[in-house]
C-alpha positions in Angstrom: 172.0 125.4 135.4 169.7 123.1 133.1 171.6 119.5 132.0 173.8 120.5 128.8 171.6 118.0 126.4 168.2 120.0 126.8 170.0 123.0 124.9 169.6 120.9 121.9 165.9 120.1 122.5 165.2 123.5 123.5 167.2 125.1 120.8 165.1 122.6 118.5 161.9 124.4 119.3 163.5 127.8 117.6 163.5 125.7 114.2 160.2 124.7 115.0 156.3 125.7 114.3 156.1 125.5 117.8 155.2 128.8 120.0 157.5 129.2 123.1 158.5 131.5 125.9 161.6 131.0 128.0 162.2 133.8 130.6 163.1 134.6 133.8 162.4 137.9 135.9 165.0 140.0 137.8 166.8 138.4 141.1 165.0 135.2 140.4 167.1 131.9 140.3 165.1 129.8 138.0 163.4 130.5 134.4 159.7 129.7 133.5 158.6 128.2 130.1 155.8 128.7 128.3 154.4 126.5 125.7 151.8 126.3 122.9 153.5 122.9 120.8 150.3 123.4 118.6 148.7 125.7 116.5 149.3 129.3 115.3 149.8 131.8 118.2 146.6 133.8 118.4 146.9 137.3 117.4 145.7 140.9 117.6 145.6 144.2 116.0 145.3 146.2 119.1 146.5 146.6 122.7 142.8 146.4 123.7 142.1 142.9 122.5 144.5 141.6 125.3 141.7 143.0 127.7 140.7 139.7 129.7 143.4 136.7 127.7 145.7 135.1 129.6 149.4 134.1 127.8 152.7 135.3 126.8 152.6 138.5 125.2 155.1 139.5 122.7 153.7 143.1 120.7 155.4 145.1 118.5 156.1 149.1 118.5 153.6 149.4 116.4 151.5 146.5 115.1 150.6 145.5 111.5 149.4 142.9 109.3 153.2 141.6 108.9 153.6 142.3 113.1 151.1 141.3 114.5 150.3 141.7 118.6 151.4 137.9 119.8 149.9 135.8 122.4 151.3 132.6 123.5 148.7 130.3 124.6 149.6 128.6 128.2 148.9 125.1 127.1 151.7 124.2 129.3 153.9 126.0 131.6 156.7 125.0 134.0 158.7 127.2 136.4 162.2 125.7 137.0 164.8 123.2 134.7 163.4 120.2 136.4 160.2 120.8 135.8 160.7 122.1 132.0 163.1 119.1 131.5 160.0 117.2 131.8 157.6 119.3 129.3 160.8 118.8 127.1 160.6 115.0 127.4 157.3 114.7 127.0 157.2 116.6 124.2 156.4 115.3 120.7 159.3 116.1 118.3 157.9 119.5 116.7 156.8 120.4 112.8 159.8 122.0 111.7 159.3 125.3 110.6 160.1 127.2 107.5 162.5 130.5 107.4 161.6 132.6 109.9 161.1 136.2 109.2 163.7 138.5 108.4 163.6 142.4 109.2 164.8 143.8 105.7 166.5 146.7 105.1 167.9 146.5 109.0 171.6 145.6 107.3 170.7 148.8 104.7 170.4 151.2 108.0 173.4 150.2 110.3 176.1 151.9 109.2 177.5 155.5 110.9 176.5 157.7 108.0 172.8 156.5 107.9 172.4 157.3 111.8 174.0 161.1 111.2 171.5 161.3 108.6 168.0 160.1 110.5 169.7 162.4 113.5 169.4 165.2 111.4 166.1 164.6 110.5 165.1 163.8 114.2 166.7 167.3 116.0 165.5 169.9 113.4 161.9 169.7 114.6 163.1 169.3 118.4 165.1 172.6 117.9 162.1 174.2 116.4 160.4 173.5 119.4 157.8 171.3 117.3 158.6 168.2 119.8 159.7 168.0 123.5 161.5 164.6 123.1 161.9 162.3 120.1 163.6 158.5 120.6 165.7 157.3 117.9 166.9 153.9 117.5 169.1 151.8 115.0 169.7 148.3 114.1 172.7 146.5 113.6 173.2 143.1 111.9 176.2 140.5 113.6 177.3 137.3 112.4 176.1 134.5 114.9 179.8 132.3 115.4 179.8 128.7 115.0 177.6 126.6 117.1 175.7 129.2 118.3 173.1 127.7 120.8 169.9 130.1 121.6 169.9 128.9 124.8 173.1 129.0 126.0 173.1 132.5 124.9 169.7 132.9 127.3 171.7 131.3 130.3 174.6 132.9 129.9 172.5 136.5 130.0 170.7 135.5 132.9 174.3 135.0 134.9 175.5 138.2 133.3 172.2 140.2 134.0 170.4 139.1 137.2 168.9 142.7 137.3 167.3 142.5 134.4 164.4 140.4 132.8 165.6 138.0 130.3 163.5 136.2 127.4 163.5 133.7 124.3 161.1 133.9 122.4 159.8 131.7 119.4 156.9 131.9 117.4 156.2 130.9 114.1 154.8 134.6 113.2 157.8 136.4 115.0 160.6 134.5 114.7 163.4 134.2 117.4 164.1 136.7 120.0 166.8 137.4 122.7 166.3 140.0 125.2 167.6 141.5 128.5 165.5 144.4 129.4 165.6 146.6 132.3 162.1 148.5 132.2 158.7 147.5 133.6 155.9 148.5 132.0 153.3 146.9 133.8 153.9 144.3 136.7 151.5 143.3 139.7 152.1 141.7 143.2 150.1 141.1 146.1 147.5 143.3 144.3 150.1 146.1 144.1 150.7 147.3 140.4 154.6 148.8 139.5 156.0 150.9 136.2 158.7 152.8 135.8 160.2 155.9 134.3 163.9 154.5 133.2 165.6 157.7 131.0 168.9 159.0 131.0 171.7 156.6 129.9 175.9 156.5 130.9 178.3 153.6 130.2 179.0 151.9 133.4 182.8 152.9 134.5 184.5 151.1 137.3 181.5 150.7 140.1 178.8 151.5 138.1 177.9 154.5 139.9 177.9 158.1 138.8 176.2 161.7 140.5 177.0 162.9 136.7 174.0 162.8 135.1 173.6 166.0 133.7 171.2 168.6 132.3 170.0 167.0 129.4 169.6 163.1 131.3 167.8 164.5 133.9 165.2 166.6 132.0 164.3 163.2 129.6 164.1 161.7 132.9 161.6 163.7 134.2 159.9 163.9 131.0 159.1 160.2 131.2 158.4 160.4 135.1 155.6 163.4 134.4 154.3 161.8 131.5 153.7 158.3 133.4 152.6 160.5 136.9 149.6 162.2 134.9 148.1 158.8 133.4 148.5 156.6 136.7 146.6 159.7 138.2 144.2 158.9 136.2 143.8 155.1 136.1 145.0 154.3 139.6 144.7 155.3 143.2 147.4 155.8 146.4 150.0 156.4 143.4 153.8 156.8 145.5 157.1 157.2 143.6 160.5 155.6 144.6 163.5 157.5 143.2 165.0 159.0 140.5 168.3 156.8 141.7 170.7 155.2 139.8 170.3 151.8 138.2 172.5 149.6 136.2 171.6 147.8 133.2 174.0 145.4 131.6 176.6 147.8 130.3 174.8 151.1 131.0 173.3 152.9 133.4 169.9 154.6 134.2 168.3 157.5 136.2 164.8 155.1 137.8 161.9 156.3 139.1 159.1 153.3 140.7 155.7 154.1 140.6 153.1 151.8 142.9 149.4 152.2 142.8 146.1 149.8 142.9 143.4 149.4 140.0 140.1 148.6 140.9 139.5 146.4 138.1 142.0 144.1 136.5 139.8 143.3 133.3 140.5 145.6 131.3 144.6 145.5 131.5 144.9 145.9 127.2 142.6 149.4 128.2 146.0 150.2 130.1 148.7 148.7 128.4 147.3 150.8 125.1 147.3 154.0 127.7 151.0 153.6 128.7 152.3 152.1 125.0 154.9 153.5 123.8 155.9 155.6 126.6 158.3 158.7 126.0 161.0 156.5 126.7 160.8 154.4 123.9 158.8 157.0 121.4 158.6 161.3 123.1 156.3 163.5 123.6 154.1 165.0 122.6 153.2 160.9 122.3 151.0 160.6 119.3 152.8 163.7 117.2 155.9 161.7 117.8 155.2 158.3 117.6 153.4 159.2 113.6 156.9 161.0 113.4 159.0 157.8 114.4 157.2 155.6 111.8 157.8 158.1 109.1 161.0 159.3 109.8 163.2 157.0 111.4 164.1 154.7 108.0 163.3 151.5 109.3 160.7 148.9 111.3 161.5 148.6 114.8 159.7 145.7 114.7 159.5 143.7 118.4 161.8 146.0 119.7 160.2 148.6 122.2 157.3 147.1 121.8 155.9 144.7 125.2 157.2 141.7 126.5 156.0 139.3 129.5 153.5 137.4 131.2 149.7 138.5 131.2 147.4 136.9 133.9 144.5 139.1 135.0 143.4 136.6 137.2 146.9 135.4 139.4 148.3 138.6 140.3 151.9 137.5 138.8 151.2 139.9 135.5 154.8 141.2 134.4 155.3 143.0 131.1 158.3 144.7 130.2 159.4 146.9 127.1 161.2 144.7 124.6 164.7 146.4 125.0 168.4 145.0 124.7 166.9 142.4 122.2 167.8 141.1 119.1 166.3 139.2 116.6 167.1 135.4 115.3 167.6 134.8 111.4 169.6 133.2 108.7 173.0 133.1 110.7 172.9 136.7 111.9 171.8 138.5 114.6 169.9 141.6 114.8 170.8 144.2 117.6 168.3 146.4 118.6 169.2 150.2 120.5 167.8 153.8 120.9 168.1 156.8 123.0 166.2 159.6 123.4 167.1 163.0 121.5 166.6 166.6 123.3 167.0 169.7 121.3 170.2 170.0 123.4 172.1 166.2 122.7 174.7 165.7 120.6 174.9 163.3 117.6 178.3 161.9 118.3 177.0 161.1 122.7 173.6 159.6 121.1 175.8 157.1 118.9 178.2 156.0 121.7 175.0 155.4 123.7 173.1 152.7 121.5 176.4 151.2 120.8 176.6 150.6 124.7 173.5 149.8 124.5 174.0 146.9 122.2 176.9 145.4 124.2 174.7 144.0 126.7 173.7 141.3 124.2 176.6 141.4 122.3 178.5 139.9 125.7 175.6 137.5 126.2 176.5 135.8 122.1 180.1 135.9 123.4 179.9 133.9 126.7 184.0 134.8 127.2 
């Protein structure tokens, strides 16, 4: 637990033009921080320009001129509150920043009847067989309470969540995020490179464990694990899969598959970020008919969420992206909850609702620290 007074200097940098990164990975005890207290963030149009950078990546679902693919320079990082308690201190008192920017129309899009309707327009084309799976997601806009502190809100997720990989994120060009996410997209250690196929979603009940899963959560399951299997084929070598098993994630729970495997070359990592980006578990398949269908159909911009989230280091094997889930975004007294679930031709509008709204629970408990 950091001293009580850095939350105001860290919270500080959120109304700042500075470019930071506070996170900490799964089952570790201590956060890193990454810095840039300089300087616009660089940023990118495509996955592929990441190919060879080094930095704190935070990339949309799909990337404009108004989202843009982030990259948070390393100009100083520190693992651990004692060591970012000094970066803090020696810190310069930051440019504050203007507004930051809103995601408009999100309040226009969270309300029961809006979902039924973008439902409707989602499962016609699954029943007609046009699409295997589609994802869609919502937004929902909260009221911060009084005295709310970004970083208390990031400590108290990472005592909640010590499964998952939690984040705060500030730059000038996205604007504050909170996340907790369960899923890996692209991780390395000790040369060994790890994603995962996480599909299928149930509210945690007592334990947390369930055999229920189900028809419909096992087939999106293996539709992720099949789709994922077929490009690691491709791009890897001595590929072995872990699972599916059950795995909890904040308020729900997952079917999980691991995948392992080695690349020959680490250069090119934006090559295969822009390979596995969005996967079916965030967009569906088939992946490019469906993602052009998300965009058009789904009534608002997903923004950061489901987009990639995490560390990038081609060089010091400690690479650890994540899909920007359980998030929320940061702006004038509100926050911004982020949820989706993937639609078969067989799911049911009422079960897809009750499943983002769990969904979003795992950060509204992390704003509500009782």
């Amino acid at each position: 637990m950091p001293e009580t007074h850095l939350h105001s200097l860290m919270d500080a940098l959120t109304r700042s033009n500075a470019s930071f990164a506070l996170y900490r990975l799964p089952w570790k005890e201590q956060p890193t921080l990454v810095l840039q207290p300089e300087g616009a963030p660089d940023t990118y149009a495509r996955l592929q320009d990441l190919n060879g950078k080094t930095g704190f990546v935070l990339a949309p679902f799909h990337a404009d001129e108004r989202q843009p693919i982030v990259l948070i320079r390393p100009d100083k990082v520190a693992k651990g509150w004692p060591e970012i308690k000094k970066v803090l201190a020696a810190c310069k008192g930051p440019a504050k920043a203007g507004t930051p920017p809103n995601n408009d129309a999100a309040s226009a899009k969270d309300c029961r009847c809006a979902y039924a309707e973008a439902f409707g327009r989602f499962i016609a084309p699954l029943r007609q067989g046009t699409f295997q799976k589609l994802v869609l997601s919502r937004s929902e806009d909260t009221d911060l309470p009084a005295g709310f502190s970004p970083t208390a809100t990031f400590i108290n997720a990472c005592q909640r969540y010590p499964r998952l990989m939690i984040s705060l994120v500030h730059t000038p060009v996205t604007g504050t995020w909170i996340g907790s996410t369960p899923e890996i997209i692209l991780s390395e250690e000790q040369d060994c490179w790890h994603t995962v196929s996480l599909a299928g979603t149930l509210p945690v009940v007592g334990e947390g464990r369930t055999d229920e899963w189900g028809t419909k959560n096992r087939e999106e399951q293996a539709l992720v694990s099949n789709y994922l299997r077929d490009i690691l084929q491709r791009i890897g070598t001595g590929l072995k899969e872990e699972g599916p098993y059950t795995a909890r994630a904040g308020q729900v729970m997952h079917l999980k598959t691991d995948f392992y495997f080695h690349l020959k070359q680490t250069d090119c990592l934006g090559d295969i970020l822009y390979q596995l980006h969005p996967t079916p578990a965030v967009c569906g398949l088939p992946k490019q008919a469906a993602y052009d269908f998300i965009l058009a159909n789904e009534g608002y911009a997903r923004t950061y969420y489901a987009g990639i989230i995490g560390w990038l280091n081609p060089h010091d094997g400690q690479t650890a992206l994540y899909v920007n889930l359980r998030c929320m975004h940061l702006a004038d007294g509100k926050a911004t909850l982020y949820a989706g679930g993937g639609i078969l031709p067989s799911s049911v509008e009422e079960a897809e609702w009750e499943e983002t709204r769990h969904k979003m629970e795992t950060m509204r408990r992390a704003i509500n620290s009782d």
